[in-house]
N, C-alpha and C positions, 0 to 999 in steps of 0.2 A: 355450172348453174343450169337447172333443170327448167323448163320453160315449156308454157301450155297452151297453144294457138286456138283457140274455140272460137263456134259460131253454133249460131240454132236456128232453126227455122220452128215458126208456131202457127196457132188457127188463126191467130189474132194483135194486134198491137198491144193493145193494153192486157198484162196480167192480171189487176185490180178486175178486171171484167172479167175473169174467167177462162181467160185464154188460157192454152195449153202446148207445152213442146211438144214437138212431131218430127223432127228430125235433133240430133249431135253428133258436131262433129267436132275433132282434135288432131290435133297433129305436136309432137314433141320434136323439140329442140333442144340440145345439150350442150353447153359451152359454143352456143351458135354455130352447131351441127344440127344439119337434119339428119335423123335418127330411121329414118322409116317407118317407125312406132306409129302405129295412129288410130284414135279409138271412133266408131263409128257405127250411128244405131238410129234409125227408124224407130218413131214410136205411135202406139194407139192411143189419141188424146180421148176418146170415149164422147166424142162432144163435135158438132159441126165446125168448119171452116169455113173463114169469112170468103167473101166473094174476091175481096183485095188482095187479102193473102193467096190466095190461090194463084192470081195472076203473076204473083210475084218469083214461087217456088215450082208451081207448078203440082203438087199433092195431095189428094183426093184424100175422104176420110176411106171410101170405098179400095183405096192402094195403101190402105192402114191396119184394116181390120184385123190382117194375122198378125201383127206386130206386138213387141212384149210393152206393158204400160211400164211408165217412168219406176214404181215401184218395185217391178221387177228386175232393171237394171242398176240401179240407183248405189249399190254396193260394189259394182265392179267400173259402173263410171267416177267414183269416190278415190277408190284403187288408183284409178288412171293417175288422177289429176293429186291425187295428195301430195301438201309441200311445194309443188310449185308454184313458179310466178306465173299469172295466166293474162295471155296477151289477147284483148279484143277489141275490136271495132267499135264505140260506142259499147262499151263496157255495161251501163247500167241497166239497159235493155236487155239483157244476155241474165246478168245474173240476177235482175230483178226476178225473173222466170225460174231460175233457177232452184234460186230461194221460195218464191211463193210453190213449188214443186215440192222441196222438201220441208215447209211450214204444214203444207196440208198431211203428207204421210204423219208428220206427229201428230196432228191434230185426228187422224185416225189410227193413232196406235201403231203405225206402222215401225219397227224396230229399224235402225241405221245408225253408222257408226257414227255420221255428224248430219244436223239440221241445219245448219246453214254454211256459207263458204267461207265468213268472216273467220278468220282466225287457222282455216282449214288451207288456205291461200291465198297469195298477195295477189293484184290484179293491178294491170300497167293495162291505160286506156288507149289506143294508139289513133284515136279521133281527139284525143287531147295532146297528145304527142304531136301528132301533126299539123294541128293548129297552132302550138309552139314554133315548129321548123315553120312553117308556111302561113302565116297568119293573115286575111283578109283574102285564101283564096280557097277553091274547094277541096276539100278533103275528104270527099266518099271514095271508098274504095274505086271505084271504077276512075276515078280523078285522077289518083294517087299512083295507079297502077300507070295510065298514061304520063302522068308525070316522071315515073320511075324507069320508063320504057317497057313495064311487064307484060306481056300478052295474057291478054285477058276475053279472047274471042270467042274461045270456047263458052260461055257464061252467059246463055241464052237466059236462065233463069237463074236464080240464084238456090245454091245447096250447103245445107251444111258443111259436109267434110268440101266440099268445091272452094267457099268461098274461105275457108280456112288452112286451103293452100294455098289461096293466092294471098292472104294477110301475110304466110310465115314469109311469103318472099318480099313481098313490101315492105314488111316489119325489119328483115334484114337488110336491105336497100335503104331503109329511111335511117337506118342504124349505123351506117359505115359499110357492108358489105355485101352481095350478091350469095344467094343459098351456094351455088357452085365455088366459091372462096373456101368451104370450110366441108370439104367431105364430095361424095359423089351424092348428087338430084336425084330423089326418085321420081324412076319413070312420068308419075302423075305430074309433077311439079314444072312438067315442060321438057322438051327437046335439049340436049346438049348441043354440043358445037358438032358438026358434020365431021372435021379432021379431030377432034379430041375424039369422036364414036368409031373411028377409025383406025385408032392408036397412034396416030399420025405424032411423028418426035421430029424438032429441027435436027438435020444434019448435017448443023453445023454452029459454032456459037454465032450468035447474033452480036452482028457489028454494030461497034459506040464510033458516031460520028462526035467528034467534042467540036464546040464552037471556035469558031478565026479569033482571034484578036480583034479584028474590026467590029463582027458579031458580039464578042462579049461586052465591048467598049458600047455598041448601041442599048446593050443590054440593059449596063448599068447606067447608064445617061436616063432612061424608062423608070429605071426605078425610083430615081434619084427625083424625078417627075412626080414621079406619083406619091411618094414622101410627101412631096413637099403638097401635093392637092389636096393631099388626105390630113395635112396639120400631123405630120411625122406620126402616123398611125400605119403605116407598108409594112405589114407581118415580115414580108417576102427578105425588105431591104434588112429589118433586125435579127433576125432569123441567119442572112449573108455574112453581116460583121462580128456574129456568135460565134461561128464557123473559123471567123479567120485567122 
C-alpha cells in the first residue's frame, strides 16, 4: 500500500478569501515503510501574506519571488501523489487549498491531468483518527507527538515537508508501529539509537528468565481478579485459556 504524508503551508486561513500555497511537502510510505521518496517545493503565491501566517511558518512573499507558481509544478506534484492514500492532519484545510489551486488553473485554461483530488486519491484524516483513539483530549500535532514520545524540538516554526515528517512518524506510532520497525529512518526523520549507528550486535542470546511457580500462581490469582472486576471481560485471562 502506497501512502502520502502531506502538509502545506499558505498566505492565509481561509482559501474562499484568496489565499494561496507557498510551501508542499510529502513524504511516501510503502507498506509502512519509509521510503526516502519525498516531494518538496516552495512556491510564488503572487499575492501578500498575512501577518498570522507569517508568524506561524516563518515566509516572506520577498523569500518567494524566484520560486516556480503552483501552475508550474502542478503536473509533477499530481505524478507524486497519484493512487495514493494521503495522510493529513486536518485533512480539509490541506485539500480544500489544493483543490481551490487547481479549480482556478481550469478556470484559466490551464491544461493538467486532473482538477481536483477526488477520485485522483483517498485521504485518511489523522485529526479524525486521533480523535477516535484519544477522544476529549488534544490532538494537535505538537500534542500527539508528546503523547507519542516524538521529539519534536526542532519545530520552532512550522514547515511543510518539517511538519510532514513528523505526521509519517505519528501516523505510524498512533497506528501500531514506530518508522524504525519497518526499514532504516532517514536521516531527517530523527536520530537512531547510538549502539544500532554503531553496528553494535548482542554477543550473546539474550536470556528468558521464565516465572517461579509461586510468581505464576500470583499471577493467575491477578487475573482471576480482574475477571471478575471487569464482569469476565480480561482479554489477557481469555486469550490464557485459548492457549491451553
Amino acid at each position: 500500500m502506497r501512502q502520502i504524508v502531506l502538509d502545506t503551508e499558505t498566505t492565509g486561513l481561509e482559501a474562499h478569501q484568496g489565499h494561496r500555497i507557498i510551501e508542499i511537502g510529502c513524504i511516501e510510505i510503502v507498506n509502512r515503510r519509509l521510503t526516502g521518496r519525498n516531494y518538496h517545493q516552495f512556491l510564488n503565491p503572487d499575492r501578500e501574506i498575512d501577518a498570522g501566517a507569517m508568524d506561524v511558518h516563518g515566509l516572506t512573499l520577498e523569500s518567494l519571488t524566484d520560486k516556480p507558481r503552483f501552475h508550474e509544478i502542478v503536473e509533477e506534484f499530481l505524478a507524486f501523489i497519484k493512487g495514493a492514500e494521503l495522510i493529513i492532519h486536518n485533512a480539509p484545510f490541506d485539500t480544500g487549498f489544493i483543490n481551490q489551486e487547481l479549480g482556478l488553473l481550469e478556470r484559466l485554461g490551464q491544461p493538467a491531468s486532473v482538477r481536483v483530488l477526488d477520485g485522483h486519491c483517498t485521504v485518511l484524516d489523522t485529526l479524525v483518527l486521533a480523535r477516535e483513539i484519544h477522544p476529549g483530549q488534544k490532538n494537535s500535532l505538537s500534542a500527539l507527538c508528546k503523547r507519542y514520545g516524538i521529539d519534536d524540538s526542532h519545530r520552532a516554526l512550522h514547515g511543510a515537508l518539517l511538519d510532514a515528517q513528523i505526521l509519517a512518524e505519528v501516523y505510524l506510532a498512533m497506528t501500531g508501529g514506530q518508522a524504525a520497525l519497518f526499514g532504516d529512518m532517514p536521516e531527517k526523520l530523527g536520530p537512531v539509537s547510538p549502539l544500532r549507528e554503531r553496528g553494535w550486535q548482542p554477543t550473546a542470546p539474550l536470556p528468558v528468565v521464565r516465572a517461579s511457580a509461586e510468581e505464576q500462581a500470583c499471577h493467575d490469582r491477578w487475573i482471576t481478579e480482574l475477571d471478575e472486576r471487569s464482569g469476565g471481560r480480561c482479554l489477557w485471562k481469555h486469550l490464557s485459556m485459548d492457549t491451553e
